[in-house]
N, C-alpha and C positions, 0 to 999 in steps of 0.2 A: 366902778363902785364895787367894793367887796361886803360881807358880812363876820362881823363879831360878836364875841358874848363876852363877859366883864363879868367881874368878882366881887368881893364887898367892898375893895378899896377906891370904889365907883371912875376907874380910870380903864381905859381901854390904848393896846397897843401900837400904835401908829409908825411905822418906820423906824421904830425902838426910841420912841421920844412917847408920853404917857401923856393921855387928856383925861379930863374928866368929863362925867356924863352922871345925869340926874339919878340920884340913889334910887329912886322908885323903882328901879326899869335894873335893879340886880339880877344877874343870872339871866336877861332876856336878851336875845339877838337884835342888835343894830349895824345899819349900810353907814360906812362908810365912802365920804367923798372927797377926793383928794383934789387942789389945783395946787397951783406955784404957790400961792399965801395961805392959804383957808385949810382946814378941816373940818367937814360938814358933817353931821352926825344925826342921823335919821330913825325912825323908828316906824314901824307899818305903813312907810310912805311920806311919813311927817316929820319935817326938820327940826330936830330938838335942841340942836345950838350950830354954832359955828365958834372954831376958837382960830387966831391968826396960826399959823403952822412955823414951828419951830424944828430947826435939823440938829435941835442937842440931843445927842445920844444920850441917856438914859435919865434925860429931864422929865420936870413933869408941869403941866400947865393944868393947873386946878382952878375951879370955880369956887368961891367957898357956900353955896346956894345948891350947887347939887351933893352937898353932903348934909346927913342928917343931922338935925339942929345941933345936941350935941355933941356931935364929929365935930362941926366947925368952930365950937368954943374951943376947944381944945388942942383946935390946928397948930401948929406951931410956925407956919410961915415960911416953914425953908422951902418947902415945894410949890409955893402959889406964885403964878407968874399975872 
């Protein structure tokens, strides 16, 4: 398990493949958890998602629920896995 901080584009770097994570929790450090499928994403101890793990270099697997309401009217779809 390592530690990251994330940006406003609420995706955090994974093996050079991009997840998302809950926009509330901008700019704040979460543990990362790697196995052979999952990426587990933690915040002060507490699990705040899991997404299936992907080895596309420089994809991105979005939620559209951790971006701010109007972020995700907006989304355009190319990056939501």
């Amino acid at each position: 398990m390592w530690s990251t901080t994330f940006n406003i584009d609420y995706h955090i770097d994974v093996e050079r493949h991009f997840y998302s994570v809950p926009h509330r929790l901008i700019h704040q450090t979460v543990d990362v958890r790697l196995s052979a499928t999952t990426v587990e994403v933690f915040h002060r101890g507490t699990r705040l998602w899991v997404h299936r793990r992907s080895h596309q270099v420089g994809g991105f697997t979005t939620v559209a629920e951790h971006m701010r309401t109007r972020t995700a009217r907006i989304w355009n779809g190319v990056r939501r896995a």
